[in-house]
LUMLOBA-243788 format. One record per residue (C-alpha): residue number from 1; residue in one letter; x negated, y, z negated. Coordinates in Angstrom, 3 decimals, m for minus. Layout:
<sites>
+-----+------+----------+----------+----------+
! seq ! type !     east !    north !       up !
+-----+------+----------+----------+----------+
! NUM !    A !        X !        Y !        Z !
...
+-----+------+----------+----------+----------+
</sites>
This chain:
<sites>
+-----+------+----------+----------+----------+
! seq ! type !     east !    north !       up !
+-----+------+----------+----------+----------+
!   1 !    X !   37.567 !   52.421 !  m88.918 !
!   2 !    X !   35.137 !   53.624 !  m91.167 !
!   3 !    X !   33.014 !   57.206 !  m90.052 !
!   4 !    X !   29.135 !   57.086 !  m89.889 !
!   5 !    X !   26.591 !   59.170 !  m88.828 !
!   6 !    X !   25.808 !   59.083 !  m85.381 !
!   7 !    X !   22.449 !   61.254 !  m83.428 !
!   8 !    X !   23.353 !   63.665 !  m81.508 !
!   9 !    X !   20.253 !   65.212 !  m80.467 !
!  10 !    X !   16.291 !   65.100 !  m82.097 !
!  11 !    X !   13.739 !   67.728 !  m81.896 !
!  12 !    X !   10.400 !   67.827 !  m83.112 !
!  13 !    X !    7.397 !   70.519 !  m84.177 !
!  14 !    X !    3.519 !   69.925 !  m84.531 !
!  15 !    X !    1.341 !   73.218 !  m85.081 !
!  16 !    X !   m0.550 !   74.317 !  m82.514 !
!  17 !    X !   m3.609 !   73.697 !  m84.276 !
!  18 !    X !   m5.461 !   70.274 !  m83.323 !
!  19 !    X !   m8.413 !   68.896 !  m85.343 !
!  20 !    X !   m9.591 !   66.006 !  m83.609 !
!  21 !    X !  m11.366 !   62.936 !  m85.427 !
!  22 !    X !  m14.901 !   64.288 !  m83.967 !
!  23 !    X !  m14.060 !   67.861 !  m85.716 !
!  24 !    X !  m13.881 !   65.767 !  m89.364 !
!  25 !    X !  m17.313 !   63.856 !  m88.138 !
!  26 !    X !  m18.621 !   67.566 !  m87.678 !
!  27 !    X !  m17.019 !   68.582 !  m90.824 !
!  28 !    X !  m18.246 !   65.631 !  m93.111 !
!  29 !    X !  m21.142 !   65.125 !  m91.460 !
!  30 !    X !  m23.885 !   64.994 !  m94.414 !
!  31 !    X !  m21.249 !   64.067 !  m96.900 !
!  32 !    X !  m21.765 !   60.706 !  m99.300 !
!  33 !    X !  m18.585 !   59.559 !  m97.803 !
!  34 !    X !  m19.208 !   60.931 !  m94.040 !
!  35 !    X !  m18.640 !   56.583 !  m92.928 !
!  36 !    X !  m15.162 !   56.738 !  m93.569 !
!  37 !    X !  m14.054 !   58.918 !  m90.658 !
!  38 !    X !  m14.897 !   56.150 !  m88.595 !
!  39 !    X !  m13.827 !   53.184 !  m90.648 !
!  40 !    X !  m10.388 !   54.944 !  m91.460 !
!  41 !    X !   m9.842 !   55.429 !  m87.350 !
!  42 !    X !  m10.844 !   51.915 !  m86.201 !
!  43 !    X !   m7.886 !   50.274 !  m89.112 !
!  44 !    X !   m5.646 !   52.980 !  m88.410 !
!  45 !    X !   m5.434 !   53.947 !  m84.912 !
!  46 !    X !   m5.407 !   57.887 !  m85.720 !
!  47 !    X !   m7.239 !   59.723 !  m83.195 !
!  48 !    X !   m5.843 !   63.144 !  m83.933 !
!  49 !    X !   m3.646 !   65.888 !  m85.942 !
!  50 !    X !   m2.154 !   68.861 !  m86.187 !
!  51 !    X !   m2.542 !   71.712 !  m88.814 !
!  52 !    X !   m0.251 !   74.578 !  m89.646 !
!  53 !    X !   m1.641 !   78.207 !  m89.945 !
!  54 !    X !   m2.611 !   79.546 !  m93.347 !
!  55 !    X !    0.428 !   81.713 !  m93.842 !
!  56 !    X !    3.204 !   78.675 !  m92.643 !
!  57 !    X !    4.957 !   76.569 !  m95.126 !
!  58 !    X !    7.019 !   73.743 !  m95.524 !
!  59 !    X !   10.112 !   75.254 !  m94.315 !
!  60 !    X !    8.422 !   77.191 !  m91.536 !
!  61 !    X !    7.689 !   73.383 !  m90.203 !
!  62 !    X !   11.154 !   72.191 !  m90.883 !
!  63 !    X !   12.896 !   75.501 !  m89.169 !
!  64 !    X !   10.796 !   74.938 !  m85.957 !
!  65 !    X !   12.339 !   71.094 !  m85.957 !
!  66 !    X !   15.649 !   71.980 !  m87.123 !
!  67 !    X !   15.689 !   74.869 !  m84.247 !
!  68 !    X !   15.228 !   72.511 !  m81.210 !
!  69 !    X !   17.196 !   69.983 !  m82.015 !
!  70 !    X !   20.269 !   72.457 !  m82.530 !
!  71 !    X !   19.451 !   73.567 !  m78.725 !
!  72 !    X !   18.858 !   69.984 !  m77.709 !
!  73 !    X !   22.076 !   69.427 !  m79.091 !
!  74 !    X !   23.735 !   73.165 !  m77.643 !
!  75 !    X !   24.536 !   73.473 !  m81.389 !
!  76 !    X !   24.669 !   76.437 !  m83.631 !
!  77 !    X !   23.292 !   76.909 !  m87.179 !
!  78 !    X !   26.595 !   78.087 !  m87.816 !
!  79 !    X !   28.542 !   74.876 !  m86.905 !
!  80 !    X !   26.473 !   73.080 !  m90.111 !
!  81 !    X !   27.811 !   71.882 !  m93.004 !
!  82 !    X !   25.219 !   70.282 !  m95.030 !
!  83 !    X !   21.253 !   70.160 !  m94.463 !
!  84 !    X !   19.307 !   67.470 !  m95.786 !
!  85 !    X !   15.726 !   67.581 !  m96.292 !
!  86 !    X !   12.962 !   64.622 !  m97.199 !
!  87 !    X !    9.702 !   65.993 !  m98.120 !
!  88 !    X !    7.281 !   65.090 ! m100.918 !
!  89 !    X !    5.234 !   68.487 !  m99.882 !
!  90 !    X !    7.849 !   71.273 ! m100.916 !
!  91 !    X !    7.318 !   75.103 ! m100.745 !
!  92 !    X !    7.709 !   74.814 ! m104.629 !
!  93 !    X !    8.358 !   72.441 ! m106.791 !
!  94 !    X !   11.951 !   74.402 ! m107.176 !
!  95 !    X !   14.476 !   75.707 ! m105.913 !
!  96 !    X !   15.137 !   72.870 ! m103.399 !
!  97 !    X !   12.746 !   74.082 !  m99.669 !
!  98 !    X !   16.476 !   72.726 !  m97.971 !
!  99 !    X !   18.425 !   75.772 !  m99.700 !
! 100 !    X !   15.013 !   78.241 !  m98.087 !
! 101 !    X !   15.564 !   76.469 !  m94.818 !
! 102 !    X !   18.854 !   77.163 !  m94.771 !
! 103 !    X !   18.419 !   80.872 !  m94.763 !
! 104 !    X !   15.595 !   80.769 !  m92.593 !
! 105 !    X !   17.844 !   78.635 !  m90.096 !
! 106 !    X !   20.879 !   81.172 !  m90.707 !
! 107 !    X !   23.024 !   78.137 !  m91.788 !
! 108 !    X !   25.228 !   80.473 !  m94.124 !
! 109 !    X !   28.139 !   77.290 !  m93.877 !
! 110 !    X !   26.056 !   74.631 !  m94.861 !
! 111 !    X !   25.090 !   72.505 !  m98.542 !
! 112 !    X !   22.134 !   71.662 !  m99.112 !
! 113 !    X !   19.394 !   69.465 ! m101.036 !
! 114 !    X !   15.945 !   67.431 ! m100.798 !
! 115 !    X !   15.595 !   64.065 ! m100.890 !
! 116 !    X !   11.993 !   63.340 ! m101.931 !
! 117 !    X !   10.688 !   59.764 ! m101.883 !
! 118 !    X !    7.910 !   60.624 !  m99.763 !
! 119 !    X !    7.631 !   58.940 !  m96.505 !
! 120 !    X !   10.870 !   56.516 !  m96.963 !
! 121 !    X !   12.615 !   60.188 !  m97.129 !
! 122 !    X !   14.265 !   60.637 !  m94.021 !
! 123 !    X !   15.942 !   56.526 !  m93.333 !
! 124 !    X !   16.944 !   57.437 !  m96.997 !
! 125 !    X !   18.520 !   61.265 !  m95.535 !
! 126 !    X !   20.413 !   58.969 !  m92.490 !
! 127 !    X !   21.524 !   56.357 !  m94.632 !
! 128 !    X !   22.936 !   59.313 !  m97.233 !
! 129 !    X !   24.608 !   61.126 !  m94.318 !
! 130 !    X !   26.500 !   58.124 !  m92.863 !
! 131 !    X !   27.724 !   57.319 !  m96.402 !
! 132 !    X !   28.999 !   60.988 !  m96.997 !
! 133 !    X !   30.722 !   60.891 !  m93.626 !
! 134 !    X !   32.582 !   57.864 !  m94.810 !
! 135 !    X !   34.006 !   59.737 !  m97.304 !
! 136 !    X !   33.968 !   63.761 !  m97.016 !
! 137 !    X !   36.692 !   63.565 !  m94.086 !
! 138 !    X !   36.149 !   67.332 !  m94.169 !
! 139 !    X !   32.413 !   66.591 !  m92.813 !
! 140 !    X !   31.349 !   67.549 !  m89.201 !
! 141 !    X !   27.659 !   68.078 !  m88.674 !
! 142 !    X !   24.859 !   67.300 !  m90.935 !
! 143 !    X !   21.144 !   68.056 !  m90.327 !
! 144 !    X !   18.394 !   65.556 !  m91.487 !
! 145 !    X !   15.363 !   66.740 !  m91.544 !
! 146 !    X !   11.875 !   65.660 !  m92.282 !
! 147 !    X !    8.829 !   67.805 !  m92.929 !
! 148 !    X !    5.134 !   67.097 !  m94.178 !
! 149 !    X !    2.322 !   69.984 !  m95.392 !
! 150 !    X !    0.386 !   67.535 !  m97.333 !
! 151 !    X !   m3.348 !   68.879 !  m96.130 !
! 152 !    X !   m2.087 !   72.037 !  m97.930 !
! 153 !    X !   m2.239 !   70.118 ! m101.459 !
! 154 !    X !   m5.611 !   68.124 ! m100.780 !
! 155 !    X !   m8.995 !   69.257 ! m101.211 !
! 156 !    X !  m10.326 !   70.391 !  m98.270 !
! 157 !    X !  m13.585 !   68.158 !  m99.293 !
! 158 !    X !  m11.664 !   64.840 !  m99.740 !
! 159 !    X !  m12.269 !   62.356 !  m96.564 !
! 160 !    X !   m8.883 !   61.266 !  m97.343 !
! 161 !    X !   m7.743 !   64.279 !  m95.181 !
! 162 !    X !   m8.265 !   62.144 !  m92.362 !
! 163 !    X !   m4.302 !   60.835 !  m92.842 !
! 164 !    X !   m2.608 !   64.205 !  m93.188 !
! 165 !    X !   m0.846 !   65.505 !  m90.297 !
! 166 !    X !    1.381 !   68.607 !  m90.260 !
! 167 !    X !    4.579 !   68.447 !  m88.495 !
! 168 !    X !    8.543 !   68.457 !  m88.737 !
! 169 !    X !   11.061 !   66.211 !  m87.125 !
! 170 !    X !   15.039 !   66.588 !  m87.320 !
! 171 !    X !   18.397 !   65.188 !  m85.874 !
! 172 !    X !   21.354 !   66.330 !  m85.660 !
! 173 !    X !   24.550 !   64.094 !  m86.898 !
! 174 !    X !   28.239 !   64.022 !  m86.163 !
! 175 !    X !   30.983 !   61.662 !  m87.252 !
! 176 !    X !   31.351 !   58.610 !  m84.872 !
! 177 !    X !   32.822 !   55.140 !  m85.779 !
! 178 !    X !   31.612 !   53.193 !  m82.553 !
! 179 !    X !   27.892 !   54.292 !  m82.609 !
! 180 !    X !   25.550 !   55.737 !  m85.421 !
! 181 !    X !   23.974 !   53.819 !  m89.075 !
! 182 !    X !   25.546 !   50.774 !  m89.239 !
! 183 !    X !   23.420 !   49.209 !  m91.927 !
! 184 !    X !   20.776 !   50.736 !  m94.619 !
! 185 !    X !   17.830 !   48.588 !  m97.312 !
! 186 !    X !   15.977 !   49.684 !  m99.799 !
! 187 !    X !   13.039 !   48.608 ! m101.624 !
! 188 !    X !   10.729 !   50.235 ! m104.539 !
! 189 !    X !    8.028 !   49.441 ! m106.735 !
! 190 !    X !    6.998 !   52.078 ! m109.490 !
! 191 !    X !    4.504 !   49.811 ! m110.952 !
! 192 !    X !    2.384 !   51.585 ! m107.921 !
! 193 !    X !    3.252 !   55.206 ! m108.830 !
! 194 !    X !    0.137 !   56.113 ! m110.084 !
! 195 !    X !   m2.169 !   54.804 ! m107.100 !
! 196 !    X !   m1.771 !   58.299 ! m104.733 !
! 197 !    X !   m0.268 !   61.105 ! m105.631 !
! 198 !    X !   m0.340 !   64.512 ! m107.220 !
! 199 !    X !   m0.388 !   64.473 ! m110.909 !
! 200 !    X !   m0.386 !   67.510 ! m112.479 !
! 201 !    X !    2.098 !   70.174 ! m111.954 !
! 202 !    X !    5.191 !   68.753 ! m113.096 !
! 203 !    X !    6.428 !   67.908 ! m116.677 !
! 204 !    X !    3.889 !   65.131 ! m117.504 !
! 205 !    X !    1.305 !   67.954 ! m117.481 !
! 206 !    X !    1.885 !   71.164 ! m116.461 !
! 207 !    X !   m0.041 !   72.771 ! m113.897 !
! 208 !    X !   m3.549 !   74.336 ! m116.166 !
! 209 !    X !   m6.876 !   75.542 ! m116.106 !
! 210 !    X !   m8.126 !   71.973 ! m116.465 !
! 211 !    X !   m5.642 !   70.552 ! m114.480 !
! 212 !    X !   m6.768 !   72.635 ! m111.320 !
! 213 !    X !  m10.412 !   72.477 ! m112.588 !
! 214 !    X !  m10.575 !   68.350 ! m112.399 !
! 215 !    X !   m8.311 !   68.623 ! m109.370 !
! 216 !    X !   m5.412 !   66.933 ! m110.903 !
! 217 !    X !   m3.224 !   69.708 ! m108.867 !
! 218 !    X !   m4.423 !   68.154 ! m105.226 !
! 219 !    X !   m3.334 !   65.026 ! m104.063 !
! 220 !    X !   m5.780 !   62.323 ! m105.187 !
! 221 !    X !   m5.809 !   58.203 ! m104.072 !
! 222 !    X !   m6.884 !   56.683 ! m107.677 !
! 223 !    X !   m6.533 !   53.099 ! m106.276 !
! 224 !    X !   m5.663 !   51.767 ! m102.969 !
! 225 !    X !   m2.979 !   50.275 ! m101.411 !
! 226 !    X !   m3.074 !   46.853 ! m100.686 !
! 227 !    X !   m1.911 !   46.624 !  m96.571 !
! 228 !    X !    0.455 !   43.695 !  m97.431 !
! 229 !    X !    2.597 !   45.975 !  m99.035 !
! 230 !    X !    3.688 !   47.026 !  m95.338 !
! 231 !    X !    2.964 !   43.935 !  m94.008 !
! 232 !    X !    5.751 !   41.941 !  m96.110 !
! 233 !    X !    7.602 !   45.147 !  m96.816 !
! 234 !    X !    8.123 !   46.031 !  m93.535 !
! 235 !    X !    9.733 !   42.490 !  m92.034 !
! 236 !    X !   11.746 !   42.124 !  m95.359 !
! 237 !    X !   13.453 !   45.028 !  m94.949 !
! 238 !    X !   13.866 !   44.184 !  m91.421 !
! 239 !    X !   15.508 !   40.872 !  m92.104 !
! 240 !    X !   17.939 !   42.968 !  m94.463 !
! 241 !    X !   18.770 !   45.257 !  m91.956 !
! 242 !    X !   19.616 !   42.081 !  m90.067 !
! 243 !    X !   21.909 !   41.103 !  m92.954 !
! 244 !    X !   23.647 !   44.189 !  m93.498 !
! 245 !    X !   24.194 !   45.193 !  m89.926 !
! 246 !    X !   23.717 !   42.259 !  m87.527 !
! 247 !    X !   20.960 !   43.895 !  m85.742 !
! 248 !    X !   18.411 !   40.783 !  m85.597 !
! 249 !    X !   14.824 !   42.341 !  m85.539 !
! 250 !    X !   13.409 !   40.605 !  m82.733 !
! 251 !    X !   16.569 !   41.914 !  m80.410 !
! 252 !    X !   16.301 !   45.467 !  m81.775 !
! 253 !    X !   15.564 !   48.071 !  m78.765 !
! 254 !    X !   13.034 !   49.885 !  m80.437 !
! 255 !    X !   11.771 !   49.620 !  m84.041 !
! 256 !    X !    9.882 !   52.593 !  m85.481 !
! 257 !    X !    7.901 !   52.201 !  m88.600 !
! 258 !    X !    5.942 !   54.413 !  m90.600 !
! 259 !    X !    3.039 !   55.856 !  m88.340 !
! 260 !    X !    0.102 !   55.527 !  m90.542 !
! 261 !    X !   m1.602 !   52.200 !  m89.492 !
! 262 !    X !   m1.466 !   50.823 !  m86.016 !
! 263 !    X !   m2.601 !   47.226 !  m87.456 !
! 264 !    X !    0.166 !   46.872 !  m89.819 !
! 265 !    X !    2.795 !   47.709 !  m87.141 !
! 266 !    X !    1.076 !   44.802 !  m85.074 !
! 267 !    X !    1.218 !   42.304 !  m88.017 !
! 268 !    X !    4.793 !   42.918 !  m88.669 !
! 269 !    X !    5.916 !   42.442 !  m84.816 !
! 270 !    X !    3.815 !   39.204 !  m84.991 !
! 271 !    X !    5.761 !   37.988 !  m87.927 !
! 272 !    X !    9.144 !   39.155 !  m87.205 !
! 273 !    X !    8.594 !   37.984 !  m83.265 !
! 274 !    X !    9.500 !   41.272 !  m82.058 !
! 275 !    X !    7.583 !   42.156 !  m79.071 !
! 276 !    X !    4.786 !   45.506 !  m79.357 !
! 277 !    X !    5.922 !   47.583 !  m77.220 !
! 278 !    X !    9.326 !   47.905 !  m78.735 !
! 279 !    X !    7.115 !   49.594 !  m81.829 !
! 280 !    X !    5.549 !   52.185 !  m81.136 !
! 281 !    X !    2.533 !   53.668 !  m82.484 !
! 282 !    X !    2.098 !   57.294 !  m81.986 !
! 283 !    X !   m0.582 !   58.082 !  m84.453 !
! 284 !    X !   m3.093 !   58.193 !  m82.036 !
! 285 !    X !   m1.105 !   61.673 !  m80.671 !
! 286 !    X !    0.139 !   63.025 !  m83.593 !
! 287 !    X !   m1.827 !   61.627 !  m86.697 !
! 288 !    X !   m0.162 !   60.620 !  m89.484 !
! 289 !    X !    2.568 !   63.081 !  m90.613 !
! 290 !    X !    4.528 !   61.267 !  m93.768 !
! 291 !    X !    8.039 !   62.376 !  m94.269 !
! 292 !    X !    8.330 !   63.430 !  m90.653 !
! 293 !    X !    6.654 !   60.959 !  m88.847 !
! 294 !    X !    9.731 !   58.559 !  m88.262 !
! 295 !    X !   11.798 !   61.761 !  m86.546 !
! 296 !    X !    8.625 !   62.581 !  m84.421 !
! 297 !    X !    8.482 !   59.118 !  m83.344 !
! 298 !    X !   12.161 !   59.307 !  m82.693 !
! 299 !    X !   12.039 !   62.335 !  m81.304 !
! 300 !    X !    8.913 !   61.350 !  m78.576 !
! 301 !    X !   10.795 !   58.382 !  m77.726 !
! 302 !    X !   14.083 !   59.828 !  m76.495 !
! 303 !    X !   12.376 !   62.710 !  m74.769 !
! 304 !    X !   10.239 !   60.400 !  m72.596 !
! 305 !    X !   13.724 !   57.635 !  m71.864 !
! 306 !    X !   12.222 !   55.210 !  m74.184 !
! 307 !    X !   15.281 !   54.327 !  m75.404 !
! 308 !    X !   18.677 !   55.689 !  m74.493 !
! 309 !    X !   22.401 !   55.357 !  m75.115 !
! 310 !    X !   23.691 !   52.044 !  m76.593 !
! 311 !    X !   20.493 !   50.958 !  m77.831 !
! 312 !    X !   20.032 !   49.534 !  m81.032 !
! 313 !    X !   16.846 !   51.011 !  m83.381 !
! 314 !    X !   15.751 !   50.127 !  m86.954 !
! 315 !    X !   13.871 !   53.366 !  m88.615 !
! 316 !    X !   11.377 !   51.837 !  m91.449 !
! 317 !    X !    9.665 !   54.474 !  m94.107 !
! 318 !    X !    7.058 !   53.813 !  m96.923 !
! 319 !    X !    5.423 !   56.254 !  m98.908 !
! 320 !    X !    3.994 !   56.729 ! m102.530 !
! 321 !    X !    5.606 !   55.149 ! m104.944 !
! 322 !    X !    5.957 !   53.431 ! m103.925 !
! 323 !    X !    9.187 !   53.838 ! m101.864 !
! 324 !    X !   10.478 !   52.073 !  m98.799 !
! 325 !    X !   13.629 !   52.225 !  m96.981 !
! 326 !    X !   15.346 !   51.495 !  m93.474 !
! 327 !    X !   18.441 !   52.242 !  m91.525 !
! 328 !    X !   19.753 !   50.058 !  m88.122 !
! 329 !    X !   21.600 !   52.069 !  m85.415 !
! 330 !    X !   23.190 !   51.931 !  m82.099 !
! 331 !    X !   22.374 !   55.416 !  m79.739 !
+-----+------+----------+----------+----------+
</sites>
């Protein structure tokens, strides 16, 4: 039989930092824009998040994941052989932040390299893992991780601050061929790219003195998102999970989507007849935390027995792009 990528263990890290939605009322209180603390918490559900200290970075996050769920797994850095890393909020823009984790984690052994299609990054990491177990036979232990520092790149003035969370989640992978990934989608739509993102800095235009002056450096939402783009995303890539691996979305155990919009989450459970409570919707806890908020979620639901051994999950990510992706897998 065919290898795949089975979870060992999860672990998790949030800052110990908290800025509560009443904290950005205080903070934007006065400002032209001041409404949309409330209007962004009723549609999305956030109540909270967490921010990392001034001198932390990318990596820092992603060590502090990758760290507990080695112990949760009674692993070593030493056993790894590759470390994968999603993030669309690097320490720079290179070398890769999975090749500085590495020697922060003392994971002399392992390969490394980023995967960065934002918040679809880390189902993309599982899905890449389970495919290089089925063929690197020489493969034992991979570490996915998923990190976010976005706050760090916005202007501290932007209400759009409101959706970014700090915070790291990881698992830890072996080989297995009766458990782990069993099916992957993937879905994209660059006609989006330039609604939200960070435009300056790379080789369309070089970071400048009127780059940073206009704010072209910081992460800036030119045009919204429509919701729908979840809200049929979402179920479609459900129903292709279904296709691919069998797992039929209304039976799954537990399906974990993107944690940035509590509403959208309902809508796809109503049109995919899976029941609520088999989604969850953390970002009342832990804000919104992009690449890393599928491993939190993960992560939080092991640790409290939400779901166990034999149980089958889909993992759903979207991000800027825009990018989406999902894996299905049995515990």
């Amino acid at each position: 039989m065919t290898r795949t990528a089975a979870v060992v263990a999860t672990g998790r890290y949030l800052p110990a930092h908290q800025v509560t939605n009443d904290a950005l009322r205080r903070q934007f209180a006065g400002h032209e824009q001041a409404d949309l603390i409330d209007r962004f918490e009723a549609s999305s559900g956030i109540l909270q998040r967490y921010r990392a200290e001034p001198d932390q970075v990318t990596s820092d996050l992603a060590l502090e994941a990758a760290r507990a769920a080695l112990a949760n797994a009674g692993r070593r850095a030493a056993d790894l052989d590759l470390i994968i890393l999603g993030t669309d909020t690097p320490d720079q823009i290179t070398p890769a932040t999975s090749v500085v984790l590495q020697a922060k984690l003392g994971a002399r052994q392992a390969g490394t390299f980023d995967i960065g299609c934002a918040c679809a990054s880390f189902p993309t990491a599982l899905a890449t893992a389970a495919g290089l177990f089925a063929v690197n036979a020489g493969l034992r232990s991979i570490l996915v991780v998923g990190a976010y520092l976005m706050q760090r790149l916005a202007d501290p003035d932007d209400p759009m601050v409101f959706f970014y969370g700090d915070g790291a989640g990881a698992a830890l992978l072996e080989p297995a061929n009766d458990r782990g990934v069993c099916a992957s989608a993937f879905r994209a739509d660059g006609r989006y790219a330039d609604h939200w993102g960070i435009m300056a800095g790379g080789t369309r235009e070089p970071a400048s003195v009127d780059a940073v002056t206009a704010g072209r450096t910081r992460v800036q939402l030119h045009e919204r998102y429509p919701p729908e783009i979840n809200e049929a995303g979402w179920p479609a890539l459900m129903r292709e999970l279904a296709r691919n691996g069998g797992v039929e979305p209304a039976a799954v155990d537990m399906a974990i989507f993107t944690q940035v919009n509590a509403a959208s989450i309902r809508a796809t459970c109503a049109t995919l007849g899976l029941e609520p409570a088999r989604a969850p919707r953390l970002m009342d806890r832990y804000g919104y935390t992009g690449s890393a908020c599928v491993p939190i979620a993960l992560d939080h639901a092991l640790e409290h027995g939400m779901v166990g051994p034999g149980d089958r999950l889909t993992l759903v990510g979207s991000g800027v792009g825009y990018n989406m992706a999902g894996v299905a897998l049995t515990l």
